[in-house]
N, C-alpha and C positions, 0 to 999 in steps of 0.2 A: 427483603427485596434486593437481589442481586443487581449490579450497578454495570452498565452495558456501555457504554463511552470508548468509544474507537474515535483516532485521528490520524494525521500524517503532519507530518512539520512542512512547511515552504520558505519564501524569502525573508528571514529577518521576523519568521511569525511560527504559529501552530493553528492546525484546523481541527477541531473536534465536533464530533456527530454522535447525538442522540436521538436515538428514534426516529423523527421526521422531523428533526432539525440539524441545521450542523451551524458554527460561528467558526469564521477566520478571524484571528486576532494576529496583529503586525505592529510590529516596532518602526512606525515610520522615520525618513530621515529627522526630523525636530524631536524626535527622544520619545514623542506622545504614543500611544497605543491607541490603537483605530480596530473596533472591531464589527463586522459585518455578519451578520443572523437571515437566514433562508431557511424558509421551507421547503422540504422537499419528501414529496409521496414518492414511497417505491413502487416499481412496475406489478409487485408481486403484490399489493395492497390492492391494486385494480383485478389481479387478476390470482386468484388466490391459490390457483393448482401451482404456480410458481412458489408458494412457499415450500413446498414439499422438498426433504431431503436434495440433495444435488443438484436440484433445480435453485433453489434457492442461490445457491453458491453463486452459479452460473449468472444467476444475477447480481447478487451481492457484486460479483467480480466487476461486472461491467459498470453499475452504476459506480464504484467505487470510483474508477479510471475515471469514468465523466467527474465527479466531483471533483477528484483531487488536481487534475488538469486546471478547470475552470478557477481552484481556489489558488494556482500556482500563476495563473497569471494575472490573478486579482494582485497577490502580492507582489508580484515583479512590476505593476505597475504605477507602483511608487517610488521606485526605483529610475524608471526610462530618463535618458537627459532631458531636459527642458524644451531642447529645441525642440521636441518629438510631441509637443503640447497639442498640435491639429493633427487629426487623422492621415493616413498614407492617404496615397491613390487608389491602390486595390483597397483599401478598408470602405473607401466612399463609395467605388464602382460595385463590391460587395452589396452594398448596402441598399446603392440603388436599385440592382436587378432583384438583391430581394426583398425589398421594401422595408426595408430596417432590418431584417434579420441577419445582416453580415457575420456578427460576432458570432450566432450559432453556426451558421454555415464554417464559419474560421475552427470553429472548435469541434466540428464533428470532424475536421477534415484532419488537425490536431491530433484528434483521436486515430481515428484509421493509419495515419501516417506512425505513429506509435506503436499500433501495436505490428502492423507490418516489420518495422526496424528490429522489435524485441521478438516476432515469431523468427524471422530470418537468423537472426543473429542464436537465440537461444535452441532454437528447437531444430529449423531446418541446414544451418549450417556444420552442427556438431554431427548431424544424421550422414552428412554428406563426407565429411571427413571419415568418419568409421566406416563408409563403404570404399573409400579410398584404402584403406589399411585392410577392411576384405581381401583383397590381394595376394595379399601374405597370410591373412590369418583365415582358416576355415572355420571354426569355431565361432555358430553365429549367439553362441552366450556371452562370447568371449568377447565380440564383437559391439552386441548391446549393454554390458559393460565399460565398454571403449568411449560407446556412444555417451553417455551416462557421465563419466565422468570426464570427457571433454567438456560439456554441457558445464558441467559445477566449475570445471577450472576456466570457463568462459564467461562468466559468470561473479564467481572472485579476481580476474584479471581485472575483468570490467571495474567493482569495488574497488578495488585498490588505486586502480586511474584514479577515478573521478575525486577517492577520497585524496586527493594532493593539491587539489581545486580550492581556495581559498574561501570561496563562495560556500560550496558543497561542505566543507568543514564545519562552517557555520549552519547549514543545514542539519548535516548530523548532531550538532552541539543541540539545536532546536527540537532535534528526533527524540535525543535524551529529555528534555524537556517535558516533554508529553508524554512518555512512558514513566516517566519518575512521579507525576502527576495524576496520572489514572492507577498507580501501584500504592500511591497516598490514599488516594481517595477509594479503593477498594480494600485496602488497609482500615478504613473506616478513622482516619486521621483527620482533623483539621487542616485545610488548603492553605498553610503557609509556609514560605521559605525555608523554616529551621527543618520542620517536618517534611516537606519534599525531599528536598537535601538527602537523607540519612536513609533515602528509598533506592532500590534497584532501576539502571537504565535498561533494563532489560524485561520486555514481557512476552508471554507466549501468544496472546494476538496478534503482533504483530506481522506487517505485511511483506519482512524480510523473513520469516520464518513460513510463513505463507510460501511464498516464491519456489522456497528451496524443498518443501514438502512437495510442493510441485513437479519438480526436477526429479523426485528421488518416486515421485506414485505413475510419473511418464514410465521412467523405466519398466513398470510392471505393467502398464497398460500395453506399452509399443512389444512388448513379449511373443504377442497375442496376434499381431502381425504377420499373416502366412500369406503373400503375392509376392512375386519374381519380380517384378516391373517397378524400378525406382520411382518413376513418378506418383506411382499410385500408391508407394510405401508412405510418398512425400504427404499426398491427399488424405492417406487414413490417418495418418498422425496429426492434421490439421481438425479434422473431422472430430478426433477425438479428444483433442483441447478443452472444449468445454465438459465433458466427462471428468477428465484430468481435474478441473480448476472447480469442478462441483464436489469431487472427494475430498479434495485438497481441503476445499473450505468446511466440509464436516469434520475432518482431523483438527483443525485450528481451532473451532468452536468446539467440540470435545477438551480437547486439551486444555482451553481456558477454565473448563469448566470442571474440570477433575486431578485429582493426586494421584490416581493409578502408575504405580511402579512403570509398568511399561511404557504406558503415553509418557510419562516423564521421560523414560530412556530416548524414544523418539522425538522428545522436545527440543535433547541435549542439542542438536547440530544447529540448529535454528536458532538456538539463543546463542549460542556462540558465533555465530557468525553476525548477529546483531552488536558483537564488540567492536564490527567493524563500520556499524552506518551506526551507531549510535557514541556520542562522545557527552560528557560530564559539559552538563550549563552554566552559566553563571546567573547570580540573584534576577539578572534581569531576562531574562530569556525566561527563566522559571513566572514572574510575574507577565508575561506573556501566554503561557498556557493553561497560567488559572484564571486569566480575563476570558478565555475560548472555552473554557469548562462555564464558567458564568455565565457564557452569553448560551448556553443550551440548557444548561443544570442549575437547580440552587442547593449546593450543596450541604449549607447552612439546616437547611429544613430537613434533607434527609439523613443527613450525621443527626440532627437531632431528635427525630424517630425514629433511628434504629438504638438509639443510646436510651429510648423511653422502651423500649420494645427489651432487652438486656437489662434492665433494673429487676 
């Protein structure tokens, strides 16, 4: 039985998700580790044509963004100063007009507001640039090239910002955490320190290799692209997003799951670019993302039937 555990690191923690559970586990300020267990049904268990090929993705994507948001500000909020212990004003008036549901209303909006900021920024801004350099250049390969890799060095600028962020360092320290922990635990190793340790921060699920398969499966989709009209060049490329981010997600679940020479070759850019959000933990960070494996898995029980299964 292959071992399915995906996460994302957040403040001072790791969130891991299996199946239709996921645990946020957090290093709060007192030193202690506080960990938090939810269920959650995906859209596509309701509604089962969504499992299919790239449709799945397409959900896979979105629900992933609702979780990982909702678990990023679970853990930032052990962090808020003290004074901040009662609710704002808009958190109350929220809350009044929708009868307690303030915090969903906060967090869809959290959402939308995200992904606007990362479609503008990654997709529609680099597009805009390369019609600016149109001008000069007639060559529209030449051009969606242009587009392409403005995109990636927009991208890695971005990365390299945020990675000088004191915080965000600590993040990626947390990233390694959780990747060195699910490469243990699919390794079929026992979940301790010595044995994490001595594992790669680097794995092919991941959601920075993800991103950047994205980047690089636009290019061949936006190809495809035959209207004169900027705005509508602007539309299709929006339109095609989710297409984009449902292939995407077949390459990455392939890839996890296979040694084929070539998917490796295509893996190459993606794992190397995870040198850059993913940084070496220390003991304790690591004992934070095998409390978040625990709080969804016992991995006790299945190391030791697959170890009775190999006899």
């Amino acid at each position: 039985m292959a071992v399915r555990i995906g996460g994302q690191a957040v403040m001072e923690g790791v969130m891991m998700k299996n199946m239709d559970r996921y645990a946020v586990s957090v290093r709060k300020p007192d030193g202690k580790i506080e960990t938090k267990v939810r269920k959650c049904v995906s859209f596509a268990e309701k509604h089962p044509v969504f499992k299919l090929p790239v449709l799945r993705g397409v959900v896979n994507f979105v629900e992933s963004m609702v979780i990982g948001i909702s678990t990023l500000n679970y853990s930032a909020g052990f962090f808020e100063e003290e004074e901040e212990t009662q609710p704002g004003k808009i958190d109350q008036m929220l809350d009044k007009i929708s009868s307690g549901k303030g915090e969903s209303i906060m967090m869809a909006f959290v959402l939308i507001i995200s992904l606007a900021i990362s479609i503008g920024l990654f997709m529609v801004l680099p597009y805009l640039a390369s019609e600016l350099l149109g001008q000069w250049i007639r060559n529209e390969y030449i051009i969606l090239l242009v587009e392409g890799l403005i995109r990636i060095g927009i991208f890695l600028g971005y990365i390299v910002l945020i990675s000088r962020m004191e915080d965000i360092k600590r993040v990626f320290m947390y990233h390694g955490a959780e990747h060195k922990t699910i490469n243990c635990l699919e390794a079929g190793e026992d979940l301790t320190p010595e044995n994490i340790k001595k594992h790669s921060r680097l794995h092919k699920r991941c959601g920075t290799s993800f991103i950047f398969i994205v980047m690089i499966i636009s290019m061949v989709f936006f190809f495809f692209i035959r209207v004169d009209t900027i705005w509508l060049r602007v539309l299709l490329r929006l339109l095609l997003l989710p297409v984009v981010a449902g292939v995407s997600y077949e390459f990455i679940r392939l890839a996890g799951n296979s040694d084929n020479p070539l998917v490796q070759i295509f893996s190459k850019p993606g794992l190397c670019l995870q040198r850059l959000t993913t940084k070496e933990p220390d003991e304790s960070m690591i004992e934070v993302a095998v409390a978040s494996v625990e709080g969804v898995f016992d991995w006790r029980e299945y190391l030791e039937k697959e170890r009775k299964c190999h006899e």
